[in-house]
N, C-alpha and C positions, 0 to 999 in steps of 0.2 A: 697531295690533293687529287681526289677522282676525279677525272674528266669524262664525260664534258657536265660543265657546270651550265644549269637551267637559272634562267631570271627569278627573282623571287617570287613568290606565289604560282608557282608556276605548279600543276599538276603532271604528277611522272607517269609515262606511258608506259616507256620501259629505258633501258640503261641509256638511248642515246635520241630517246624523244619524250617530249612535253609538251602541254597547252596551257595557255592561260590567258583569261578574260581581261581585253583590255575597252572596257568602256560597253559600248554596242557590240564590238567582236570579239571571235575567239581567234586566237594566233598559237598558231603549232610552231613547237621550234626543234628543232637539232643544233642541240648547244642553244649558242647565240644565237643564232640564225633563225630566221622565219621562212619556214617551210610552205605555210600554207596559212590563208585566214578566210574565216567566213561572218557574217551575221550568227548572233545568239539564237536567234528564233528560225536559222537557215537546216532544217531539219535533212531537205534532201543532200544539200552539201557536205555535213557533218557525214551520212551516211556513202554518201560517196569517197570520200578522203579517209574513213574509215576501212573501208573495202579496201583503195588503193594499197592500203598499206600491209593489207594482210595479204593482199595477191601477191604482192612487189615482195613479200618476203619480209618487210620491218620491220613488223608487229605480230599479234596473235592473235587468234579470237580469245584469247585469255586474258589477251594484255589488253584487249580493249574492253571487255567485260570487269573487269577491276579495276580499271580507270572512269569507268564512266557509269557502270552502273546499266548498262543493257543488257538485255536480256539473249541467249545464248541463240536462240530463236532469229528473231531478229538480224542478227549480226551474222547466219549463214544465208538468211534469205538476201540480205544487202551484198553481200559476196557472189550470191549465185547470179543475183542480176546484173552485174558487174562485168562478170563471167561471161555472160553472154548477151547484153545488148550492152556493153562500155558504161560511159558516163552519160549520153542519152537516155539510156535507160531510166534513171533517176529524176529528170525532166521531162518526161513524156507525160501528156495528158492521160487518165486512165479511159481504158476503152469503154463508151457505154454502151453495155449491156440492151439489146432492142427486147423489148418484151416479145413473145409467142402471138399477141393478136394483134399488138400497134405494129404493124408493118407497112410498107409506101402505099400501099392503095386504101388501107385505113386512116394512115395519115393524111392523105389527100382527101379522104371522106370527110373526116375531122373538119381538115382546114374549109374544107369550102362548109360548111353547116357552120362554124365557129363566126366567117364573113356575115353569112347570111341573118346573121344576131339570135340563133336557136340560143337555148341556155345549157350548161353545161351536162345537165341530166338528160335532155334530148338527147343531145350528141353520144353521149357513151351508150344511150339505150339504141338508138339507131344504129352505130357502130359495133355495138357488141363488146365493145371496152370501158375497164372498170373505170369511175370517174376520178380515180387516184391517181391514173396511167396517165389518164387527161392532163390533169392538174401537173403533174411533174414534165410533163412533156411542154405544157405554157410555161411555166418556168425556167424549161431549159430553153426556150424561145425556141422551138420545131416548130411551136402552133402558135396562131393569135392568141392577144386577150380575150374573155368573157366581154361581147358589150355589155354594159351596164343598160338595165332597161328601167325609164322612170314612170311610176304609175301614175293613174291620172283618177286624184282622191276625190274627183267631181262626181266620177260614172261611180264609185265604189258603193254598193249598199250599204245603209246606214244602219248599224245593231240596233236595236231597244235594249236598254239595261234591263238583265232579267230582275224580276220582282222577288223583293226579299220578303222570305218567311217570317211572319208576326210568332215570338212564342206565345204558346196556349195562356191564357190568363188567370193568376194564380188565383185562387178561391182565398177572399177576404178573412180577416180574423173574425170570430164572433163580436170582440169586443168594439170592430169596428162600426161591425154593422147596429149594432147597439147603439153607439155614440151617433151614426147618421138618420136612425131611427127615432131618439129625441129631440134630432133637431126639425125632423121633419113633423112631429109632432106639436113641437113648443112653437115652429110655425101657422099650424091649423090651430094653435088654441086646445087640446085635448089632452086629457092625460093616456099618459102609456097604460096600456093594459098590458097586466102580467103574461097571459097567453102569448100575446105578442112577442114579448123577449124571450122565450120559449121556444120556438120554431127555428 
């Protein structure tokens, strides 16, 4: 019998390590043994305990690439940061990025125009920042919300509905004018004169 022998279902890393999905988590094992476990959906974990093992010598980037299905990319970038900021690295917030024009005295411009209930197009027109900048910057709470401002539909000028166009009116069949023309006749009492239905 090869040793070391892996639990059933267990997916092979390489000769003396394994994983396998037990419920909500994954559990790494050597042999028997549980090595490590994480959450299914623990992305920066996995890539961290992944790294570990390739620094510490355990594994490969190969052996992790054929067990799991990542990309070769990937799995040197999770190494390099390993490499050199440890396992902090993996849980650190990502740094944001400040735009070229929202900077602290912009941002202060922002903030106090945003107080003062201006709307969002003022503010970026005054500031000189785009109203994108704006909006992701309320979002990431740097700036207030938009007051919401409520109209007052008493003062609003009132439309007229514009006036709809009559189409032109079609010119009558002969025949009809004919039939209205007898009757206007067998009302006066007169016979039709042929002239008449003629015209």
């Amino acid at each position: 019998m090869q040793l070391p022998v892996f639990p059933n279902g267990s997916v092979e890393i390489n000769a003396g390590l394994a994983c396998r999905t037990e419920g909500e988590q994954v559990v790494y094992y050597n042999g028997h043994m549980p090595v490590f476990t994480h959450a299914r959906n623990d992305l920066a974990s996995f890539r961290l305990f992944t790294a570990q093992l390739i620094v510490q010598g355990s594994a490969t980037q190969g052996d992790i690439h054929r067990a799991f299905g990542v990309p070769l990319v990937a799995i040197k970038r999770s190494t390099k940061l390993y490499r050199e900021r440890s396992a902090a690295g993996f849980f650190a917030p990502k740094a944001r990025r400040e735009g070229p024009r929202l900077n602290a005295d912009k941002l202060e411009q922002a903030r106090a125009l945003l107080v003062q209930g201006h709307p969002l197009a003022v503010v970026a027109r005054e500031t000189g920042v785009l109203a994108d900048t704006l909006r992701k910057a309320i979002q990431a709470q740097r700036l207030p919300a938009v007051k919401k401002t409520k109209l007052d539909y008493g003062r609003l000028p009132t439309r007229r509905p514009a006036a709809r166009l009559r189409p032109p009116a079609r010119p009558r069949p002969r025949r009809a004018r004919t039939a209205r023309l007898r009757r206007r006749c067998a009302r006066h009492l007169y016979p039709i004169q042929p002239y008449r239905l003629r015209t």
